[in-house]
N, C-alpha and C positions, 0 to 999 in steps of 0.2 A: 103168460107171466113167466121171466128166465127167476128162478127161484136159485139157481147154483150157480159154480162156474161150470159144469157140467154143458148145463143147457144153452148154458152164453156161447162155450163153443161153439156147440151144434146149431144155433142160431147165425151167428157170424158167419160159419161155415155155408148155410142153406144158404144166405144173402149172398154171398159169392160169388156160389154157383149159381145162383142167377141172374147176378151183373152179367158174368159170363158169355149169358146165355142171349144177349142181346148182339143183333148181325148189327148195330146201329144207333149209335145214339147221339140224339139231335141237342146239344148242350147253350142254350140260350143265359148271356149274361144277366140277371135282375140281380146285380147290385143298381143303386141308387142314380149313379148318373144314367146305366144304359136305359134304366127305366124309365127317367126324363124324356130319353131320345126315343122311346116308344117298344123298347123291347118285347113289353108286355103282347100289344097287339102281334108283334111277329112269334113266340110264344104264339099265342090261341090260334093264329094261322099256319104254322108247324102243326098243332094238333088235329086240325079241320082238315088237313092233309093227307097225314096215315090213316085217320079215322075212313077216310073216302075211299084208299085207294085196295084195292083186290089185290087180296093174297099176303097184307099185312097188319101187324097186329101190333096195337099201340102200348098193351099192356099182359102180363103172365098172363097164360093160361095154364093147364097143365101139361106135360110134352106132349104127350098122345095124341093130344086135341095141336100143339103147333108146332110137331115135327115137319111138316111142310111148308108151313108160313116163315114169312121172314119180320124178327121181331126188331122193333122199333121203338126206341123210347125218345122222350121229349120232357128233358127236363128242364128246371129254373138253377141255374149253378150260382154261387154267389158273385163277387167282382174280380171279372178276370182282370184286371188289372191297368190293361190300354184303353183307360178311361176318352182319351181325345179321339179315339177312333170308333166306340160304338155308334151304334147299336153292337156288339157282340156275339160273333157265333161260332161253335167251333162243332163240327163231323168228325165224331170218334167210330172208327171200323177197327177191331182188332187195336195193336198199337198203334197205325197211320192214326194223327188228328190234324183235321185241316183246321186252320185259324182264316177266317173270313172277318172285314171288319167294315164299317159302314154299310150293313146289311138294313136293306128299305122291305116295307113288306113286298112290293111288285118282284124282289129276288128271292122270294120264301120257294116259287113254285118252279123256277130255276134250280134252284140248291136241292129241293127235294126232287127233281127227277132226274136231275143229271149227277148230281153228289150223290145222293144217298141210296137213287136205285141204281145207278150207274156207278161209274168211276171216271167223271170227268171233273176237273178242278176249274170253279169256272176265275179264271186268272182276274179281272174285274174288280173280284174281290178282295185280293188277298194283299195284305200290307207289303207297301213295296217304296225299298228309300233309291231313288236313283231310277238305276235299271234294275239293280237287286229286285225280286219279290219271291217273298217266304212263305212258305206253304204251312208248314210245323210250328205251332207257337215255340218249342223249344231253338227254332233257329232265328228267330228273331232277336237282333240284340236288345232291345229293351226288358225283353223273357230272359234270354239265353246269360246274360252276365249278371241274374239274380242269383239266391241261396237263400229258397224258401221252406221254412220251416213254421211260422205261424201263419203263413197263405200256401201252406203245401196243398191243400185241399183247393181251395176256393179257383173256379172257375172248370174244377174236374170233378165234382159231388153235387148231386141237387139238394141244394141246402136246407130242405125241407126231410130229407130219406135217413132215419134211424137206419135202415138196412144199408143205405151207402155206406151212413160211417161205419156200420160195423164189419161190410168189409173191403173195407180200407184200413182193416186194422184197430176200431175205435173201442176200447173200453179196455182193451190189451195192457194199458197201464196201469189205469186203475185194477185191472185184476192180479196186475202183478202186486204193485201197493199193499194190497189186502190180504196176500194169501203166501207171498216168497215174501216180505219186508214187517220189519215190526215198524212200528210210526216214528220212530226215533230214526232208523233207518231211511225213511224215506225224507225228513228232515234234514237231514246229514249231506243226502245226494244232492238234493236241493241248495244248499248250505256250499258244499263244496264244488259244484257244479258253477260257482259264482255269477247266478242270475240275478240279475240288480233290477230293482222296479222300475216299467216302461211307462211309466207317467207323466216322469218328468223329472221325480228327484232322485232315484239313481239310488236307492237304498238298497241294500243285499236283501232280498226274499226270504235264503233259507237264515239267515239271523232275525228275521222278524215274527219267522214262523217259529222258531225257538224261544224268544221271548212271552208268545204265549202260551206255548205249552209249558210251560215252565210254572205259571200262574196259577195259582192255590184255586181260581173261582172255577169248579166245576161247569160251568156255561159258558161257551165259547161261543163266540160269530165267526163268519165268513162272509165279509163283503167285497166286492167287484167293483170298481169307478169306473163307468162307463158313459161319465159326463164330459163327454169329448167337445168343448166349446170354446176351444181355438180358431180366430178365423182361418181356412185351407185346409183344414186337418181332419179326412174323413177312415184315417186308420182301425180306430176301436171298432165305428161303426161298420166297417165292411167286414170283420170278425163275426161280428155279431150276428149281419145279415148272413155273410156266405160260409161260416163255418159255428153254428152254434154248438156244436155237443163238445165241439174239440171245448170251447171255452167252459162249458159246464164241465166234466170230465176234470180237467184242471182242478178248476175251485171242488172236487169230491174229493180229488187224493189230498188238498190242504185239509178239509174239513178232516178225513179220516186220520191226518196225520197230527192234528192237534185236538180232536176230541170234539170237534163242534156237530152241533144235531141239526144247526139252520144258517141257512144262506140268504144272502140278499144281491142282486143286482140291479144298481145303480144306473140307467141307462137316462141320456139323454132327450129331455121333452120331444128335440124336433127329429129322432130318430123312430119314427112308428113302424117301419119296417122291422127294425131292429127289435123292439118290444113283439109284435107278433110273431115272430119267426122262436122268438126265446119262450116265448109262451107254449107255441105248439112245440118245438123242443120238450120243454119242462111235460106237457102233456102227455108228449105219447111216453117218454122215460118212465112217468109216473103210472102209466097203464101197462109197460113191459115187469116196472117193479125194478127197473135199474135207480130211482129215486123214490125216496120212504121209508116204511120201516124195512127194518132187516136186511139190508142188502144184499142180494148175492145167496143169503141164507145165514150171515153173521149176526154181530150186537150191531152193526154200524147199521145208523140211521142215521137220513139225510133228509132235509127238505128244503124246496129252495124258491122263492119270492122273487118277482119283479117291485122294483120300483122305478114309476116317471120321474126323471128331475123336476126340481122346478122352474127351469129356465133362464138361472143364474149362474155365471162365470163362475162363481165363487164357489158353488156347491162341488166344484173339482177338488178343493181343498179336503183334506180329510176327515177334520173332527167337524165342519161346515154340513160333507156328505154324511154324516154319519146322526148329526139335528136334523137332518132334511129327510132323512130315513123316519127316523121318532114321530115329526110330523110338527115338528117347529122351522125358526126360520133358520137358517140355513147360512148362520155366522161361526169363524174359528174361534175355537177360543184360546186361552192361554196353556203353555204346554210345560213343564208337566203338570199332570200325567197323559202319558202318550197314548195314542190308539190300543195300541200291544198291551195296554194297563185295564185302561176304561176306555171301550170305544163304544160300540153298541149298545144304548141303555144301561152305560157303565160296565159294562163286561170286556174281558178282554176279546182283541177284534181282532184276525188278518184282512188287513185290508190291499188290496193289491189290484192294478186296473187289467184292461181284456187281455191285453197284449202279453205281460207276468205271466196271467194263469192260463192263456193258449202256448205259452215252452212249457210248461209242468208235464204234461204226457210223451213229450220225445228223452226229454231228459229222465225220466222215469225209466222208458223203455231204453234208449243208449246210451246210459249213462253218464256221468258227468263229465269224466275222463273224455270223451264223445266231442261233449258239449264244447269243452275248453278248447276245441281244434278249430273253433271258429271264433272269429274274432280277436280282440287281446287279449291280454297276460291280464288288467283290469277290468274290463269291458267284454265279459266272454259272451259268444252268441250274436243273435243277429238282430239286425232294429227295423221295423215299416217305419215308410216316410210315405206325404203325400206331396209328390211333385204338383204344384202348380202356380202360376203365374207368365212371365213370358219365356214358358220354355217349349221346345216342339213337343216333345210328349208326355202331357200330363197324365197323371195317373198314377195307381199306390205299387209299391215297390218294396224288395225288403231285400237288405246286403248286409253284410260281415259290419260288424263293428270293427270299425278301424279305417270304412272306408275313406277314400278324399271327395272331397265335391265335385271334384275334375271328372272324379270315377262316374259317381249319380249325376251331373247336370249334361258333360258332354257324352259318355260312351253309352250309359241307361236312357238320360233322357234325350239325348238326339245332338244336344246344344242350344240357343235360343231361335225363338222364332223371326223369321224373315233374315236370317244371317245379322241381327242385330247382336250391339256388344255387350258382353256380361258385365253387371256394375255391383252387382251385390246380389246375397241371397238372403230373406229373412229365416232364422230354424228356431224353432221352438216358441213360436207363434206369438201374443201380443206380449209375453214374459219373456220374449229370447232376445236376440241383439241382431247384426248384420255381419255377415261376414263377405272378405270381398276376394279379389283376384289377387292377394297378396296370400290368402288363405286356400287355395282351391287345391293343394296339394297337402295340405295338414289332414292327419286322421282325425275323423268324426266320431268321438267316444264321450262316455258325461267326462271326464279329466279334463282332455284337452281342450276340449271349446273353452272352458271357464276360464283362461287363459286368457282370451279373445272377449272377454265380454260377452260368453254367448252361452247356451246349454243346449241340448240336444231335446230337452222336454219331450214333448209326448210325439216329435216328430213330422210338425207343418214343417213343410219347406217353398218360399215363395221367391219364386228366384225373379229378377228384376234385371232391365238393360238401361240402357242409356241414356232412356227417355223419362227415367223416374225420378224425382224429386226424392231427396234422403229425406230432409227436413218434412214435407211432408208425410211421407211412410214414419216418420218419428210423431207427427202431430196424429196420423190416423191411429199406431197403435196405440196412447196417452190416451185419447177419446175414448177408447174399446174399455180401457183398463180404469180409466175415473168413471167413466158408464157405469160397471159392474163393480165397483166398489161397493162393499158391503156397510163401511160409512163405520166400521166401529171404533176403527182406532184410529186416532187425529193424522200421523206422518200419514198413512193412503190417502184417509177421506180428503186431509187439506193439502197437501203438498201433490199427491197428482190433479189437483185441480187449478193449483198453482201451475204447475209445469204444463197445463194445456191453455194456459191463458196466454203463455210465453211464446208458447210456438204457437197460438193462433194470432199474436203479434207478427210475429216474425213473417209468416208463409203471408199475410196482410198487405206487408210491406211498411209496417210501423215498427219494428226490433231495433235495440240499441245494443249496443256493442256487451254494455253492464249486463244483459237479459243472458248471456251466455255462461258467466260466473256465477249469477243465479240460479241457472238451469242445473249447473255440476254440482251447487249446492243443497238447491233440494235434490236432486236424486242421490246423494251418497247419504241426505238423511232418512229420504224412503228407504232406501236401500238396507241401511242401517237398523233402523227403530223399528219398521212397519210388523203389525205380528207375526202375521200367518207367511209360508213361502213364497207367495200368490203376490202379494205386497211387495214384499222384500223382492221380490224379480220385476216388478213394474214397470221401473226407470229404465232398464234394461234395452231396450231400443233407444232410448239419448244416449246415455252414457258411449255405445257404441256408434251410434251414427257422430254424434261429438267428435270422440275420439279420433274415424276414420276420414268422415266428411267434412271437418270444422270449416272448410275453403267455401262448402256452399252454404254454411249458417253464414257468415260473413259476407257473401255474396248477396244473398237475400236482404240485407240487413245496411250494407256500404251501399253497394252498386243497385238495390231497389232491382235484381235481378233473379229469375232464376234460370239457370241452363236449361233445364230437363222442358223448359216453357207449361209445367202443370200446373202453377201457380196463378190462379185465373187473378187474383190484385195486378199481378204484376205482369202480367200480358201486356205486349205495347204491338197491336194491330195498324199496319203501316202497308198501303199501295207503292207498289211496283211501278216506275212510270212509265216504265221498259214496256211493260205489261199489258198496262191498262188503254181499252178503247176506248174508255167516255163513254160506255153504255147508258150506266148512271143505273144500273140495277144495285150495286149497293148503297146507293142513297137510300132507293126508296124500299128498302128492305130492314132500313135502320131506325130503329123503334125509337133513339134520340135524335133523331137528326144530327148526328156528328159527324156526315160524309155530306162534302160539297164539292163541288164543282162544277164544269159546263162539258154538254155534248161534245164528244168527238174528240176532249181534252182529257188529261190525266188529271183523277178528282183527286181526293184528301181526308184524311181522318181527322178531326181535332183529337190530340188524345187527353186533352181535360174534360172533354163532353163523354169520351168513349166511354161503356159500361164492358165493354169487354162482353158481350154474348156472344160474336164468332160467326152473327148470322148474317155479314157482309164477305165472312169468309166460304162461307159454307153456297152462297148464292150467284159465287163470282165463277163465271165460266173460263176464264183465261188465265186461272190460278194466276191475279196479281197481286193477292193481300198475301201477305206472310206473319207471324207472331217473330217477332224481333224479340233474341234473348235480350 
């Protein structure tokens, strides 16, 4: 039990020197994707390793006892980041870390006897663009041209280890917060530090966290949004898995800085990684006594709550998240009064999502002056995005506000995959807009995109080449966004139901020219009237693709065409005569009979009979069918 700052030291300090004290440690990625690809089993296979082998030791003992041994650790780290490349594994000796990546279990007993009791790199593994291959996650460019501050840890801490984060420095904020700063003070920093919320709407922090300190009602909250249900967008949740305390820690110094005694984190239904990792966080803190009464040995008490979402879009919204907490349904409602007034069972709330309250502890500890050195004069500090779609290296990232998309898509994420061409990138998920190659040199900050039709939201980024259909990525996000409509207020519930019947006209091949004045007109009235911000950004993918793309609404709509050929209506499947031998294998692989001809001659599709299934193309060995835009 650390009852002081006293003891925290000395705590911090013994953890330390025990990291130290490791000749070796085996750093397995179990964020969420590497786990998909099987991390897990090569984890328990690293373990069954040292555990075997003579003369090492998987876990402390006391020196006396492993002054001779060589010690070894095998930990779970959270998401190192090069999502398209795990499984994930990196070999820490000393400063040297090797980055190994597409690691199979059959290479666990390689890496463990040539890496880890040796010193051989086995080259195999290691990321390599070209003839380049990188040994250091730090010289890899998709590593090397980041500036991580809310994934400083993740991928170098086992996300599970109170004693990692403490030394790595973890609680040092907060004990600065409590014992060098009065709360007003640490408001201030926050305040002038100009950290704006990473959710999506871009509101200054330390003005919201002043707003409720300010409030006559003695009970405060501290809530977390961690209802990350954007489609692409696994940022919050990889906080949460690979660096939980940093994200508690945060939400302690808000709570201590506005008076609040209980917390709540909001975490996403299909995040259960996420929920158990914060759970045994909140656990062991609650058995050190870093969360509870007294903290430290002060008045500050803290305690702090999970909550599962409940599997609705909308529950991101704030006064939505905050019914969904109470234990009703999980609608906005009208504003004022705002969260900062009545949020929590009517009490004033901070409410701020993962991303916010994981900057709280660096900015704490260097100050705000610090802080503003990254990023812009508006937009200080640094933002996670999740790369993916058709780019070569997908996976979560985090760069300077102000960056350009040129920076993130070509020099971070590699550029697109198979050398295809950039046609747009979707950012800030089924509420944001498109940006395209007109844009790839404008900074990424919440100001500027709004400009563009776009926001930076909570930070999807789905980049797209030249094979995508605008129109439809504009009908897929519509569908996402009337799905999860919460149905209260008429412009969402009616008008993005309208506007998906338009463009499920249109991508059909039934659209008229009128459908597209339509279309501009319910969304500047969604846009307009709808209540909550969730609403009001909806249209937000037409309006932009409109704007940028109108040549291929029109084309869909005139010419019964689409370029990108994704639009299965409008597919026109046509033999090659060049091509074709007369097999006569897609005739009879055609479930309507709409392919005829005779042996040995070039057959033919009707394309009034054709249904468009593809399975005359898919069966044809002399590639003669093509999709005619």
């Amino acid at each position: 039990m650390i009852q002081n700052t006293e003891q925290l030291s000395q705590v911090r300090q013994d953890a330390l020197t025990e990291m130290n004290r490791y000749d070796c440690r085996i750093l397995v990625c179990s964020g969420t994707g590497c786990i998909a690809t099987g991390s897990n089993k090569i984890h328990k296979l690293f373990q069954e390793l040292v555990k075997e082998a003579p003369g090492i030791l998987l876990e402390f003992t006391p020196h006396e006892e492993a002054e001779h041994d060589k010690l070894v650790g095998v930990k779970k780290t959270g998401c190192q980041g090069f999502c398209e490349l795990g499984p994930l594994v990196r070999i820490q000796k000393g400063d040297q870390v090797i980055q190994y990546v597409k690691v199979q279990p059959e290479d666990c007993r390689d890496i463990f006897e040539q890496t880890v009791l040796g010193d051989v790199i086995l080259e195999r593994l290691l990321y390599h663009k070209g003839e380049q291959k990188y040994v250091q996650p730090s010289e890899i460019p998709f590593i090397a041209k980041q500036t991580r501050i809310v994934l400083e840890n993740c991928g170098k801490l086992d996300a599970e280890s109170l004693n990692e984060y403490l030394a790595a420095g973890g609680f040092l904020a907060l004990e600065k917060a409590m014992t060098q700063m009065t709360r007003d003070e640490v408001i201030d920093e926050i305040d002038k530090s100009g950290l704006r919320g990473r959710g999506g709407g871009g509101f200054p922090a330390g003005r919201k966290w002043k707003q409720v300190a300010r409030q006559k009602d003695p009970i405060r909250y501290v809530v977390c949004n961690g209802d990350e249900g954007d489609p692409g967008a696994f940022m919050d949740g990889s906080v949460m898995e690979g660096d939980p305390f940093k994200l508690i820690e945060g939400m302690m110094i808000a709570a201590y800085a506005v008076k609040a005694q209980d917390g709540y984190i909001y975490v996403r239904a299909e995040y259960p990684m996420s929920v158990a990792r914060l759970r045994h966080a909140i656990a062991l803190l609650e058995e050190r006594g870093l969360l509870g009464g007294r903290i430290l040995g002060t008045d500050f008490s803290f305690h702090l709550h999970i909550n599962r979402g409940a599997g609705a879009f909308v529950c991101g919204e704030g006064s939505a998240l905050t019914a969904s907490i109470e234990g009703n349904r999980g609608m906005p409602r009208v504003k004022p009064p705002r969260t900062v007034e009545k949020g929590l069972w009517e009490r004033p709330t901070v409410l701020n999502n993962v991303e916010t309250y994981a900057n709280v502890p660096k900015i704490i500890l260097q100050g705000a002056d610090w802080y503003r050195t990254i990023g812009t004069a508006g937009s200080p500090g640094t933002k996670t995005f999740s790369l993916t779609g058709a780019i070569e290296n997908t996976g979560l990232i985090e760069v300077p506000m102000g960056s350009t998309l040129r920076q993130i898509i070509f020099d971070i994420g590699g550029g697109l995959k198979n050398g295809a061409t950039f046609k747009a990138v979707q950012i800030g998920g089924p509420s944001g807009g498109c940006l395209t190659e007109k844009h790839l040199d404008e900074p990424l900050d919440f100001d500027s995109v709004k400009k563009f039709n776009a926001i930076v939201g909570s930070g999807g980024m789905v980049v797209m080449d030249d094979h995508t259909c605008m129109v439809e990525v504009a009908r897929f996000f519509m569908s996402f966004t009337q799905r999860e409509s919460c149905g209260k207020c008429v412009p969402c519930r009616e008008g993005t139901k309208r506007m998906l019947e338009i463009l499920e006209k249109i991508v059909a091949g039934q659209g008229e020219l009128e459908d597209l004045d339509k279309l501009e007109e319910l969304a500047s009235m969604v846009k307009t009237m709808a209540l909550c911000g969730l609403g009001k950004s909806a249209p937000l993918p037409v309006i932009s693709t409109l704007s940028t793309f109108r040549d291929e609404y029109v084309e869909h709509i005139v010419d019964k065409k689409c370029r990108a050929k994704a639009c299965t209506a409008l597919r026109r499947y046509v033999i090659n005569p060049a091509y074709c031998k007369g097999c006569g294998k897609c005739a009879r692989n055609c479930p309507v009979n709409a392919i005829s001809g005779k042996v040995k001659l070039p057959y033919h599709i009707d394309p009034a009979v054709c249904i468009k299934c593809g399975a005359c193309k898919e069966n044809c060995a002399f590639d003669a069918i093509y999709i005619e835009a």
